[in-house]
C-alpha positions as CSV (number, residue, x, y, z in Angstrom):
1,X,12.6,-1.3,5.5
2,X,9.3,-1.5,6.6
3,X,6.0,-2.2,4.9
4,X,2.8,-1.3,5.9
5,X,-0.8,-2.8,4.9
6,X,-3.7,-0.9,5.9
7,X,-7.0,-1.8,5.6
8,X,-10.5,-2.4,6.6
9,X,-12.4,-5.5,8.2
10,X,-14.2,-7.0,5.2
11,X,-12.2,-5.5,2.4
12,X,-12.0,-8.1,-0.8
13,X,-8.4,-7.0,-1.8
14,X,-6.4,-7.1,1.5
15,X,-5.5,-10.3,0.9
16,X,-4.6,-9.9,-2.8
17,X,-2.4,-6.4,-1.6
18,X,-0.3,-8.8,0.9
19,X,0.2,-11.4,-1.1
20,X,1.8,-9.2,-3.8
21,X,3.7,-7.6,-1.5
22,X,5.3,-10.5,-0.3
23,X,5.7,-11.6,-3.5
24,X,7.4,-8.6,-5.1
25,X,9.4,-8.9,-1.9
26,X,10.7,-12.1,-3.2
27,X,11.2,-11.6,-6.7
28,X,13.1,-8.0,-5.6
29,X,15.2,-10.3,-3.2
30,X,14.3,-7.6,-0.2
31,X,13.4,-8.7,3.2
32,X,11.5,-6.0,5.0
33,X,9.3,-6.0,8.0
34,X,5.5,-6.6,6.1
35,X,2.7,-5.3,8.7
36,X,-0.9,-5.2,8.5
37,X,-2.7,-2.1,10.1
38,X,-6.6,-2.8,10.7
39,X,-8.1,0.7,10.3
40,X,-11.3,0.8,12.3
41,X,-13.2,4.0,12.1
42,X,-13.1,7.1,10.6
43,X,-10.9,8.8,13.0
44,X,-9.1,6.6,13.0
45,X,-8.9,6.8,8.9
46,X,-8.2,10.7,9.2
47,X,-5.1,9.8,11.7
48,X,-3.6,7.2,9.8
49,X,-3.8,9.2,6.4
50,X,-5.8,6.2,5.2
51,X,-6.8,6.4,1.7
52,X,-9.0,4.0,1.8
53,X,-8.3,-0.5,1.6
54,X,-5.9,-1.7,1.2
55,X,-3.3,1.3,1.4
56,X,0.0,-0.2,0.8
57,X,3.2,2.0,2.0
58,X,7.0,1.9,2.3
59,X,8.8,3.6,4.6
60,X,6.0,5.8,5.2
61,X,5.4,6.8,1.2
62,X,2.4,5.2,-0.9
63,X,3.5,2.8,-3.2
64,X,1.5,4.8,-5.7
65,X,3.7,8.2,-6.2
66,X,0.3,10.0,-7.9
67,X,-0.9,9.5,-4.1
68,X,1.2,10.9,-2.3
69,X,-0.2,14.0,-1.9
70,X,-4.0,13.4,-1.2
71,X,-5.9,14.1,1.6
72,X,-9.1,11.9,0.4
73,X,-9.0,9.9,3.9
74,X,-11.7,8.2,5.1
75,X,-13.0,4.2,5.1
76,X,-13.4,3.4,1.6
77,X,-12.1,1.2,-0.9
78,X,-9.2,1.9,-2.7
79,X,-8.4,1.6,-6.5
80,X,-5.1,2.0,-7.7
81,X,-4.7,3.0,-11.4
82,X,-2.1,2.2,-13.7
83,X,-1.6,0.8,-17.5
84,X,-4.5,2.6,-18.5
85,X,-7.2,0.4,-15.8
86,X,-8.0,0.4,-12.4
87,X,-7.9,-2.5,-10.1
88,X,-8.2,-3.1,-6.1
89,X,-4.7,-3.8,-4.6
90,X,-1.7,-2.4,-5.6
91,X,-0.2,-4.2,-8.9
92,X,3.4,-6.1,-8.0
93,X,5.3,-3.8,-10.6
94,X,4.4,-1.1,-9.0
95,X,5.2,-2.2,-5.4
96,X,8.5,-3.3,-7.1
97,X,8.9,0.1,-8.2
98,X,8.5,1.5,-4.6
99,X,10.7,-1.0,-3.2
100,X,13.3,0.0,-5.5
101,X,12.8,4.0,-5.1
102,X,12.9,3.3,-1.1
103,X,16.1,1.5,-1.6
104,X,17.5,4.0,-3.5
105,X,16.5,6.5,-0.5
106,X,18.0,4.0,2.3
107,X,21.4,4.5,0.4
């Protein structure tokens, strides 16, 4: 499995995004290979499929199956919603929930 952080120099929630991943990592008892991408221009941005920091994926899919299918890419920060409220990183259920759906893949 692999796990992929991408984000921008300066972005307030990188941090936040790894540290739940590792900790969702954890508490799902899943060790996966956890690596940060710095995304440093635009083009770069529009390469990547970068929807903006921090962008959390597994095994190529965006922890955030609504998503999935956008083509909003550019450097910008990222909210992810869910529970009615928005927030910057990823929340750990719903990394946990990824994790789970990409294991259920790998079988």
């Amino acid at each position: 499995m692999r796990i992929e952080v991408l984000f921008f120099d300066g972005c307030p929630n990188h941090r936040l995004a790894l540290e739940r991943v590792n900790s969702a990592l954890a508490q799902e008892g899943v060790e996966a290979e956890v690596i940060e991408v710095r995304v440093p221009d635009e083009a770069a941005a529009r390469e990547l499929g970068f929807l903006g920091s921090p962008t959390v994926r597994i095994n190529g899919q965006d922890v955030e199956p609504a998503a999935r299918g956008l083509k909003q890419f550019g450097m910008c920060c990222r909210t992810y919603f869910e529970g009615g409220r928005r927030s910057g990183a990823p929340s750990q259920e719903m990394i946990r929930a990824a994790l789970r759906e990409a294991l259920g893949a790998e079988r």
